[in-house]
N, C-alpha and C positions, 0 to 999 in steps of 0.2 A: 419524391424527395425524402421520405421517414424511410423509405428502404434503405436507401444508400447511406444514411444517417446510422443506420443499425449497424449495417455491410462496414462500416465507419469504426465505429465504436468495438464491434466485436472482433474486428485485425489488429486495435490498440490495444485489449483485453489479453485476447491470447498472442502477444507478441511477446509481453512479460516487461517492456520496457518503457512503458508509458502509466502515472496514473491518474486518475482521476481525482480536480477538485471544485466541488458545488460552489459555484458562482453565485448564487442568492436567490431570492423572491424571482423567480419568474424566468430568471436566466440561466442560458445554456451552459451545461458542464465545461469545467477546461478543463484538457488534457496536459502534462506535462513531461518532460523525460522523470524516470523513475529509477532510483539504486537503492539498493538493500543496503541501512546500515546494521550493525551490530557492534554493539558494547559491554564490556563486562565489569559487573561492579562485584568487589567483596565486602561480604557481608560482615559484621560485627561478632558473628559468631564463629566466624573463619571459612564458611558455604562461597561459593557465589552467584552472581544472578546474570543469568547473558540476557539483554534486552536485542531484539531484532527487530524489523519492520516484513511484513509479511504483505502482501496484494489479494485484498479478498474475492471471491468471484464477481465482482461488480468492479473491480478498478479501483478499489479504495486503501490505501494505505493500514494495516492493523497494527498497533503494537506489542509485543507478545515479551513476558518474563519469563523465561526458564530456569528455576531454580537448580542450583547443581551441590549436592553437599559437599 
């Protein structure tokens, strides 16, 4: 059963389009459909900032700044 759990988890990994959200104390991850936003905010200074969401190696949603002058 923990194989096919694996076999499971790592075709929603590398599919790119599912990701993962920890369920709590003791319970099983859930998976969910997964899209990349990105938005861009200008800075006070005139720069801007693109914020994105990125899928880390484990399924996890990252949020990421990139400063643009």
């Amino acid at each position: 059963m923990a194989s096919i759990k694996k076999i499971i988890r790592q075709a929603l990994r590398r599919s790119g389009e599912f990701c993962v959200t920890n369920a709590g104390d003791g319970e099983e991850p859930l998976w969910r459909p997964w899209k990349a936003t990105v938005t861009s905010v200008e800075e006070p200074s005139g720069g801007r900032v693109i914020h994105t969401q990125l899928l880390s190696t484990t399924g996890v949603p990252v949020n990421v700044a990139i400063p643009r002058p």
